[in-house]
C-alpha positions as CSV (number, residue, x, y, z in Angstrom):
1,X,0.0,0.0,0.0
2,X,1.4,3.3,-0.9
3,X,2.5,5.9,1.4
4,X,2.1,9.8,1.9
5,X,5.0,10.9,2.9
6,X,5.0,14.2,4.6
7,X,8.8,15.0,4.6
8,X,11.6,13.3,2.6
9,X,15.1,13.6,3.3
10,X,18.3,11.6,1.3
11,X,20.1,9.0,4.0
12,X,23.8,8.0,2.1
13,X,21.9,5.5,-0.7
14,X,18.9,5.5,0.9
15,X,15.9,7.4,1.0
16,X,14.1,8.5,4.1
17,X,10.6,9.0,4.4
18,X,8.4,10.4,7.2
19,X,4.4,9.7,7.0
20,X,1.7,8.9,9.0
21,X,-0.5,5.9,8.5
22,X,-4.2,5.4,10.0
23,X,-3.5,2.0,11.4
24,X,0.1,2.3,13.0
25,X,0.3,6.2,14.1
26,X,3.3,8.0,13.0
27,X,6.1,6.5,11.2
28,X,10.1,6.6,9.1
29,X,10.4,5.0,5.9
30,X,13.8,4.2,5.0
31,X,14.4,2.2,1.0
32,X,16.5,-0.3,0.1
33,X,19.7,0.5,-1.0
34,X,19.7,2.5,-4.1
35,X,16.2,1.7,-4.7
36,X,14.6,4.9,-3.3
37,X,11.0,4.0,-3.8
38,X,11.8,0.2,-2.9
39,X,10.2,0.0,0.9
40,X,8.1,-2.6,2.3
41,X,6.3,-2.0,6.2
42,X,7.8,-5.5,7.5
43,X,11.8,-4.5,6.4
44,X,12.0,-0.7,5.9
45,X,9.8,1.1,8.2
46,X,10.9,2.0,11.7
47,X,8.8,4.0,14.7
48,X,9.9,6.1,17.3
49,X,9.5,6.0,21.0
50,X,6.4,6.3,21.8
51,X,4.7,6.9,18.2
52,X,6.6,10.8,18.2
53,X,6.0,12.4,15.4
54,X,9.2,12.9,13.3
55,X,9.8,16.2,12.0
56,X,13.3,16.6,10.3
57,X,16.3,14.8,9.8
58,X,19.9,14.6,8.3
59,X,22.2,11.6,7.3
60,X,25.8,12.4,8.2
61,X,28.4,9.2,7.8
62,X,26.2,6.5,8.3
63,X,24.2,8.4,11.3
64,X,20.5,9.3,10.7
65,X,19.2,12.0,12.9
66,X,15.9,12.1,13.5
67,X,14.5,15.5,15.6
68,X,11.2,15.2,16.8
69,X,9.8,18.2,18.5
70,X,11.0,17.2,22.0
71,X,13.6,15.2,21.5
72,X,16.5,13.8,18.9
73,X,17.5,9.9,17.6
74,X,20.2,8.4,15.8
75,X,20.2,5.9,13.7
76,X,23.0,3.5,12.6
77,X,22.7,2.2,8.8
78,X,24.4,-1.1,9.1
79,X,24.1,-1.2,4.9
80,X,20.9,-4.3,6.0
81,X,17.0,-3.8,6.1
82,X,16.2,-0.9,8.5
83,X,14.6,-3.2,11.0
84,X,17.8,-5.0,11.2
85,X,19.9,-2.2,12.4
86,X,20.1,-1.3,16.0
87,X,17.9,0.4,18.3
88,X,17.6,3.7,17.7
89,X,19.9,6.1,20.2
90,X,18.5,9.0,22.1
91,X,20.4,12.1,21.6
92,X,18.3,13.8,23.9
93,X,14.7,13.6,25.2
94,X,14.3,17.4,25.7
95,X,15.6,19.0,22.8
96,X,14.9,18.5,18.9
97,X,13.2,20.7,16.3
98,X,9.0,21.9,15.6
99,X,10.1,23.1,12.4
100,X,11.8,21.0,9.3
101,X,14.5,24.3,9.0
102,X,15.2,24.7,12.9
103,X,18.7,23.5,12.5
104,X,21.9,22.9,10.5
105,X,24.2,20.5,10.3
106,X,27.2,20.0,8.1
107,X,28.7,16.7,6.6
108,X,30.5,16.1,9.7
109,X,27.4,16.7,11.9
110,X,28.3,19.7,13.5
111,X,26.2,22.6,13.5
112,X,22.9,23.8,15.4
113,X,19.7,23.5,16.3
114,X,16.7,26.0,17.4
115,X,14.7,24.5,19.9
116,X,12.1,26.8,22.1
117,X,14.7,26.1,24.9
118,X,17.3,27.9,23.3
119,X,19.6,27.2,20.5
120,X,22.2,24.6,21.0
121,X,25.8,23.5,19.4
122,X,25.4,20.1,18.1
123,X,28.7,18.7,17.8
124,X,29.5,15.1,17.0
125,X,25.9,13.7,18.0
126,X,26.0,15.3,21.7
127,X,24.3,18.9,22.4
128,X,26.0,21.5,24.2
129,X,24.8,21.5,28.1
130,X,23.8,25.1,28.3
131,X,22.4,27.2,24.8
132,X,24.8,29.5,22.8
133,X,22.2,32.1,22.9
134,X,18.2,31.8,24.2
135,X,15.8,34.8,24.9
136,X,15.7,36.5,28.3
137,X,14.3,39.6,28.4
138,X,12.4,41.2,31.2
139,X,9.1,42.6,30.2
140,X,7.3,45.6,32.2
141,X,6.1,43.2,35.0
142,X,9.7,41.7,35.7
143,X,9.4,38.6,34.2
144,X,11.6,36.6,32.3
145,X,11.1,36.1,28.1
146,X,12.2,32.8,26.9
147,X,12.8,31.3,23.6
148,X,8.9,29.9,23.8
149,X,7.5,33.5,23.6
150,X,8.6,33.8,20.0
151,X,5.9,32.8,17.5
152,X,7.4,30.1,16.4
153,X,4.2,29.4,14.2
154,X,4.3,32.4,12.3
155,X,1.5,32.2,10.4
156,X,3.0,34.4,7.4
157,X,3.7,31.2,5.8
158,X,7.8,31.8,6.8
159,X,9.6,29.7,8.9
160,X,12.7,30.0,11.2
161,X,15.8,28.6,9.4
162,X,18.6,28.1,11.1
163,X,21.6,29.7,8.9
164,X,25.3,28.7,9.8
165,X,27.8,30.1,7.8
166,X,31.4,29.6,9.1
């Protein structure tokens, strides 16, 4: 049975998929081996903890990273069918993405990632303990702004992309 796929995303020679089916909840599609439409539910598909919705990735030597809203996975292509390979690691179960262009990650995996917490180094697979930069401002009553005040919505139609350039 075909799938909708609601974000794609290249993984080395695979392709990844990320769709959500009426039956099983919310789920990543990875093909066969240079066959990028080649992907059965019993070999290729994969689930997160809990069901999470997945909502960006990136492949970076042989490490699929998968950034749900709240929290970040990696995956290790052994080259065999997905449901082969090990069990997926958590990165962290706080930070990850709500947006598809909240981060940016060269072919090393180093970069960054916006995350309403703040936004975080990501270097080799591990996120920096404390944010590079995050929000706080105090308003007219005192209080403290955080990176959750911004609209991160922003019903424009534009989104928040994270931009490194070295």
């Amino acid at each position: 049975q075909p799938i909708k796929p609601y974000y794609t995303f290249v993984c080395g020679e695979r392709m990844g998929y990320f769709f959500k089916d009426p039956s099983f909840g919310y789920g990543v599609a990875f093909s066969k081996v240079n066959e990028y439409e080649h992907i059965t539910f019993d070999r290729h598909v994969r689930y997160l903890p809990h069901r999470a919705k997945a909502i960006a990735a990136k492949w970076t030597q042989g490490t699929i990273y998968v950034f749900a809203e709240n929290a970040t996975y990696a995956f290790t292509d052994t080259g065999d069918d997905p449901v082969t390979w090990p069990q997926e690691r958590i990165v962290d179960d706080k930070v990850g993405v709500n947006q598809p262009y909240a981060f940016s990650l060269d072919k090393s995996g180093n970069g960054f990632v916006a995350h309403r917490l703040g936004l975080f180094a990501f270097n080799g697979g591990v996120y920096s303990r404390i944010p590079v930069s995050y929000f706080v401002q105090e308003d007219a009553s005192g209080a403290q702004g955080s990176w959750s005040d911004i609209n991160w919505t922003m019903a424009s139609g534009n989104f928040i992309v994270v931009a490194d350039d070295a």
